[in-house]
Backbone as a ProteinNet text record, in pm:
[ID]
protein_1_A
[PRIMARY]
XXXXXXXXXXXXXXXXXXXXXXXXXXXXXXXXXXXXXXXXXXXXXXXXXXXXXXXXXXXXXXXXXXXXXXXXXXXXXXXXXXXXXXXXXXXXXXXXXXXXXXXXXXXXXXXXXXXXXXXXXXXXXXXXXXXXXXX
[TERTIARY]
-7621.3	-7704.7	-7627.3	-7700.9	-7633.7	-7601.6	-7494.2	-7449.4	-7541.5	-7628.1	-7649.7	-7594.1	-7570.7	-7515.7	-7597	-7598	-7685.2	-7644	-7679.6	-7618.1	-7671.1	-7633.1	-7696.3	-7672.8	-7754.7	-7735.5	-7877.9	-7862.7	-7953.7	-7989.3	-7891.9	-7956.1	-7971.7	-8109.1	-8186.6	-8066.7	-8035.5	-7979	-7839.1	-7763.1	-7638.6	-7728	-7835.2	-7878.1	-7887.7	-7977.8	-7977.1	-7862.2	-7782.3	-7607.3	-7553.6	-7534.2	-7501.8	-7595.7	-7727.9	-7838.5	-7787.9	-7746.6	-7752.8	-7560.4	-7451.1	-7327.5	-7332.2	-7427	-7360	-7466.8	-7638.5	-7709.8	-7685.4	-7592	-7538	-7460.8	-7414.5	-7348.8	-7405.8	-7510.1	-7597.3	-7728.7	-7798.6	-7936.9	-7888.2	-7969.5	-7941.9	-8031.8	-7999.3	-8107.9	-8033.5	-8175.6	-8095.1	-8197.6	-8119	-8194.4	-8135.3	-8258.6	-8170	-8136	-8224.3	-8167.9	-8059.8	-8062.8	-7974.1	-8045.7	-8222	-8284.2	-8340.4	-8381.4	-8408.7	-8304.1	-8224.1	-8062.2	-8042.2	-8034	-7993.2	-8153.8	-8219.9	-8386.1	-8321.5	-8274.9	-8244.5	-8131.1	-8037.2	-7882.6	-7967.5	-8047.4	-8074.8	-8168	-8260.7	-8371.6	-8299	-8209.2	-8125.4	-7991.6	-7911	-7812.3	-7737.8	-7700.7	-7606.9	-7451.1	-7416.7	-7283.1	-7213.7	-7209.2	-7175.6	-7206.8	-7169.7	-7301.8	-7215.5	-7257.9	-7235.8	-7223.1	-7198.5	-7246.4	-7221.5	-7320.4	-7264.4	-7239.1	-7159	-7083.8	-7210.5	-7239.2	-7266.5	-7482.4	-7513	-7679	-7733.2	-7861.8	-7944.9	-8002.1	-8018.2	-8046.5	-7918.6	-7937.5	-7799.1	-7688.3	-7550.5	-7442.5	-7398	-7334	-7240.9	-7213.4	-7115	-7048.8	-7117.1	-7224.8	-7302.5	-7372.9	-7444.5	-7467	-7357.3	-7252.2	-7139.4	-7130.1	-7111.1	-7104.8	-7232.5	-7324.6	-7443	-7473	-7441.1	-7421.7	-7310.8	-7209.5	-7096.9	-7168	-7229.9	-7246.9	-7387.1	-7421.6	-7556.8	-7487.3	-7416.3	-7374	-7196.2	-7065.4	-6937.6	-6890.6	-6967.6	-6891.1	-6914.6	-7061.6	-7063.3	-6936.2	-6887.5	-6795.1	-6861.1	-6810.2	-6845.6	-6761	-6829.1	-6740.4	-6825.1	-6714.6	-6774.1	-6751.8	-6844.4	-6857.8	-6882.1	-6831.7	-6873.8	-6772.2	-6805.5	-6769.3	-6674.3	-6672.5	-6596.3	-6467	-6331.1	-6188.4	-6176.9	-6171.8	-6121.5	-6029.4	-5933.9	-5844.6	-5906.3	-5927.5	-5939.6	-6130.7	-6222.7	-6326.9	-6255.5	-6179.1	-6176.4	-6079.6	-6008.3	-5920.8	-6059	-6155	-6248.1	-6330.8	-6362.9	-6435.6	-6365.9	-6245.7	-6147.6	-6140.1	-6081.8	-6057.9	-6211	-6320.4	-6443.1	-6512.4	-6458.6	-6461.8	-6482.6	-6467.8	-6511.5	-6323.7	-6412.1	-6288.9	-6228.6	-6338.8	-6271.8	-6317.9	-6261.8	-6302.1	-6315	-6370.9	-6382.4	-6487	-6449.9	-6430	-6516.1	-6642.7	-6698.5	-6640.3	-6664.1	-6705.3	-6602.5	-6681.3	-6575.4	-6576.2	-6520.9	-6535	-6600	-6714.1	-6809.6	-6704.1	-6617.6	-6526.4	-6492.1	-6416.7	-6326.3	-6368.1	-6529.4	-6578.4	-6632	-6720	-6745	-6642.6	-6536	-6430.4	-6393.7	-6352.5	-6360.6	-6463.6	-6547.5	-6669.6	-6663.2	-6639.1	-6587.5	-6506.3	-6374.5	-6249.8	-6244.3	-6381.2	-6413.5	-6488	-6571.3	-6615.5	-6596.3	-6471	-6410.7	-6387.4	-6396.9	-6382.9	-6230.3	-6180.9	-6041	-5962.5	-5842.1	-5743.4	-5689.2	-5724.5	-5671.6	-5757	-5847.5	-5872.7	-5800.8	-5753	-5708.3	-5575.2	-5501	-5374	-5367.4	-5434.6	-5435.7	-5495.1	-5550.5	-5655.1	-5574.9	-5628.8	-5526.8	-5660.5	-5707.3	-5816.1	-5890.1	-5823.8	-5854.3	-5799.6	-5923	-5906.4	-5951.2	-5873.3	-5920	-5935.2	-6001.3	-6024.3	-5921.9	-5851.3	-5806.6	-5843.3	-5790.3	-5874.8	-5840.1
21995.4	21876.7	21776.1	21716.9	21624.7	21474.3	21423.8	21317.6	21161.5	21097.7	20999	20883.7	20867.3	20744.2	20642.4	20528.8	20417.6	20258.6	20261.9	20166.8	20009.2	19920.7	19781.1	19668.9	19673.7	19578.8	19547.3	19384	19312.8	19350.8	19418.2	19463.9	19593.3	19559.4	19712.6	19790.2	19782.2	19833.8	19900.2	19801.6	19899.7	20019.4	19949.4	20041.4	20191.4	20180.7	20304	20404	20316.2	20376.2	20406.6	20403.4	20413.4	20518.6	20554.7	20634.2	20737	20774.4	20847.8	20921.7	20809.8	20849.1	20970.2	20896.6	20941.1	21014.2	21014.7	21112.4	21276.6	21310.5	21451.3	21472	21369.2	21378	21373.6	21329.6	21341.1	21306	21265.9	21189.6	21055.5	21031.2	20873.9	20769.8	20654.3	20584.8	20430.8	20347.6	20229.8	20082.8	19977.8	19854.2	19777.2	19666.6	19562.1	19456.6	19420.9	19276.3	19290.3	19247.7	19261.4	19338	19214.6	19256.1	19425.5	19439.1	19617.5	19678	19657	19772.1	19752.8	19688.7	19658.2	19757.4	19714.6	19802.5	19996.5	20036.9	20136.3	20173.8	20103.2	20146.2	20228.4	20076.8	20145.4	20253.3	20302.5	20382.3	20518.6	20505.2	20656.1	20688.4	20590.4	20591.2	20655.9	20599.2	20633.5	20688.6	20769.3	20776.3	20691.4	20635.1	20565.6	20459.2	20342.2	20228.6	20128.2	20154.1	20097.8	19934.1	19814.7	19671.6	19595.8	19553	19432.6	19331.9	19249	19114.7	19023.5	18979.6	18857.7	18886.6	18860.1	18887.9	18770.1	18767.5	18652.8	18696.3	18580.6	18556.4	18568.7	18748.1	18726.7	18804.3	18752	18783.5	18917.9	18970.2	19104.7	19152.6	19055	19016.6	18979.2	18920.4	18918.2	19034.1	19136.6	19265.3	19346.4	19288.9	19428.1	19366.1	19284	19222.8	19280.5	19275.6	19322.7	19469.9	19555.2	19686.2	19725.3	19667.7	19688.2	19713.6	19644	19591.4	19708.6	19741.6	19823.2	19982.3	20027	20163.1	20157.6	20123.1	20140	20239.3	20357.2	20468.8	20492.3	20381.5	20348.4	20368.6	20434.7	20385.8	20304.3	20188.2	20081.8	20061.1	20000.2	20021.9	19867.9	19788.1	19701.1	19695.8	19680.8	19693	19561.3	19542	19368.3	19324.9	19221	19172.9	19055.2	18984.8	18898.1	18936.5	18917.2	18944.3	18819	18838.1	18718.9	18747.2	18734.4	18823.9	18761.6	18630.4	18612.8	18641.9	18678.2	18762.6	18920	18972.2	19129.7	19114.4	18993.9	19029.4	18985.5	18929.3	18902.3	19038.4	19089.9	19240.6	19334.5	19356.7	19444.1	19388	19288.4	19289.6	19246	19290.5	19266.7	19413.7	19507.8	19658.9	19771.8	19681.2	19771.7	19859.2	19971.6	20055.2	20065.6	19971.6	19972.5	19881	19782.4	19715.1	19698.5	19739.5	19798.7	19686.7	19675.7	19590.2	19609.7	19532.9	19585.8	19510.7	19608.2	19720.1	19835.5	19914.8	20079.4	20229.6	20251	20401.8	20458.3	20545.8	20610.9	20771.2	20802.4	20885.2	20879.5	20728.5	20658.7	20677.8	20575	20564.3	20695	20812	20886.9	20984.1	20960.7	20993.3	20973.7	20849.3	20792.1	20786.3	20803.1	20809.8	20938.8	21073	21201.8	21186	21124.4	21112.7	21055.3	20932.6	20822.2	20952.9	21042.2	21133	21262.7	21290.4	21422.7	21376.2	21508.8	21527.3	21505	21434.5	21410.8	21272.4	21255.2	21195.4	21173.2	21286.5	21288.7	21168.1	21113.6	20970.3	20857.9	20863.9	20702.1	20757.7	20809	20837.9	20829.2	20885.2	20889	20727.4	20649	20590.9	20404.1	20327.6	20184.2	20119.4	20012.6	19930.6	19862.4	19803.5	19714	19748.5	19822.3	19865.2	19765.5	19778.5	19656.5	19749.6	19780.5	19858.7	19813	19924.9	19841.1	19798.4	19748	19720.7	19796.9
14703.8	14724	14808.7	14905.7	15013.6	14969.7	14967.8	14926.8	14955.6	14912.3	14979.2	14973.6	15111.9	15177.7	15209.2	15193.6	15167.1	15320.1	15404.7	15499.2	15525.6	15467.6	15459.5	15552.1	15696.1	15764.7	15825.6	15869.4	15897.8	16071.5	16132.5	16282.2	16264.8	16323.4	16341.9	16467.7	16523	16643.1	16566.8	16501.2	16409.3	16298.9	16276	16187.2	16280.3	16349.4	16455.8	16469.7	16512.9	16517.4	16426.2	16291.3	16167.2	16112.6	16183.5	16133.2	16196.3	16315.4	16427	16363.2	16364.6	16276.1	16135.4	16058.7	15912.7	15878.2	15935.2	15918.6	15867	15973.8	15899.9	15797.8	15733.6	15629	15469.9	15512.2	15373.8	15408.6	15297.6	15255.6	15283.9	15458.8	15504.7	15443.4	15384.7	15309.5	15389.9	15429	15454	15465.4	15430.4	15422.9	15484.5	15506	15598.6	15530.8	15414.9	15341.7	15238	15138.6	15047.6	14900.5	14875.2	14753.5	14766.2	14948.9	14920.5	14888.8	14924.5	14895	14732.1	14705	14510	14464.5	14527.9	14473.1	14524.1	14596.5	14608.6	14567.4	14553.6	14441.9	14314.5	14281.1	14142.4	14128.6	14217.3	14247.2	14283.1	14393.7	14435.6	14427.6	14346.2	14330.8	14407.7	14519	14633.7	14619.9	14660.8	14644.8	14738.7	14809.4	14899.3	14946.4	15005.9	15051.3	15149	15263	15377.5	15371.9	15355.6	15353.9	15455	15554.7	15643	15497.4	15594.5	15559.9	15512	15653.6	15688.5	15715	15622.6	15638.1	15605.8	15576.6	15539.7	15422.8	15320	15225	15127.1	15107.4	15043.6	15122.5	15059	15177	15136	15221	15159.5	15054.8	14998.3	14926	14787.6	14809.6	14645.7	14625.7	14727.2	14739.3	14628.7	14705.1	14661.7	14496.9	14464.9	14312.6	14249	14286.5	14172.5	14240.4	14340.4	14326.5	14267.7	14239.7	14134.5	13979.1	13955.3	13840.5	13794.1	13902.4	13871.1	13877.9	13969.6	13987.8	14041.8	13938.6	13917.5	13990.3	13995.5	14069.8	14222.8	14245.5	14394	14476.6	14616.3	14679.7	14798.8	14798.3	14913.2	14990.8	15106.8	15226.6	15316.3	15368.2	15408.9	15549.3	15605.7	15772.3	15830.9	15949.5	15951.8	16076.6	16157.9	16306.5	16241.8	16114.8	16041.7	16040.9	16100.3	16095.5	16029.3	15883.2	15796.5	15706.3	15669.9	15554.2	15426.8	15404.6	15301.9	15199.1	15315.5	15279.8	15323.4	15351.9	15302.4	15198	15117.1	15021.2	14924.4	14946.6	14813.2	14793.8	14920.2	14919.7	14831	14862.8	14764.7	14643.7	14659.5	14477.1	14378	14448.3	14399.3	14407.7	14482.6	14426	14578.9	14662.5	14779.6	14791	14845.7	14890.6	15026.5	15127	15263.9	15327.9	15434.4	15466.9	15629.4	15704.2	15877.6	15932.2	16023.3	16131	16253.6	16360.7	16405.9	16542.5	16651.1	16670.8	16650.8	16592.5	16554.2	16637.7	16663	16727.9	16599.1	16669.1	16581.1	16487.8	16565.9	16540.9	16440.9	16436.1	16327	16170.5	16236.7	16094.7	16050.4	16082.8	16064.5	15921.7	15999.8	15916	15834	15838.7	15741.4	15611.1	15643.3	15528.3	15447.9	15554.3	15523	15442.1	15421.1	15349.4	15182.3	15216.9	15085.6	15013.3	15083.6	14963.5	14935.3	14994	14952.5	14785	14704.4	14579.5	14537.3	14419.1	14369.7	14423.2	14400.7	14427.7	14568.7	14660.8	14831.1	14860.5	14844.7	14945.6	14890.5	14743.8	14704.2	14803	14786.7	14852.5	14992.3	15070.9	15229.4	15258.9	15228.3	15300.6	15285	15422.6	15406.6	15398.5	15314.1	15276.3	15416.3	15483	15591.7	15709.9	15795.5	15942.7	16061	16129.2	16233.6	16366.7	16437.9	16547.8	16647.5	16707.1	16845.3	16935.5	17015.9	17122.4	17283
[MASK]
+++++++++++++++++++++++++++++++++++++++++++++++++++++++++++++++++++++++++++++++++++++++++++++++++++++++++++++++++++++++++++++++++++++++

């Protein structure tokens, strides 16, 4: 059974790109606000869940707090054009497992997502919280 991955951003256009990325990797499911995505945590329980930062209404970040709170074994991953340390140190120690940086080589992240859901212990070990793309 194909893993679903869940991707939460307010531009249709990343959405596309993020549809077009991680599509083959599982059951693509995705919203743009914050209240549909919490309505689908709890409806399809994602193994995974993509979060922009910075949306309207509600932010990232309160997303990731009440998808915490609804599905623990969620792995989240926060995506976002925001280079702030002190919102990716609130993302982490509020439960996300990665915190990436836009714009990303599709490569990168791809991979990355591959890695967050390999089975066992090999991703806490290999993987550094906060990627900043080069330039």
């Amino acid at each position: 059974m194909p893993e679903k991955i869940l991707v939460v951003d307010d531009d249709p256009d990343m959405l596309r790109v993020l549809r077009w990325v991680l599509s083959p990797l599982g059951g693509f499911l995705e919203a743009s606000c914050g209240r549909t995505a919490l309505r689908l945590i709890k409806a399809e329980k994602p193994r995974l869940i993509l979060l922009d930062v910075m949306m309207p209404e509600m932010s990232g970040l309160e997303v990731l707090r009440a998808a915490r709170a609804i599905n623990r074994s969620a792995i989240i991953v926060m995506i976002t054009g925001l280079c702030d340390i002190e919102v990716a140190k609130e993302a982490l120690d509020n439960g996300a497992r990665a915190y990436i940086t836009k714009p990303f080589d599709e490569r990168y992240l791809r991979a990355e997502v591959e890695r967050l859901l390999e089975p066992g212990d090999k991703k806490a070990a290999s993987g550094r919280p906060w990627r900043v793309q080069p330039s």
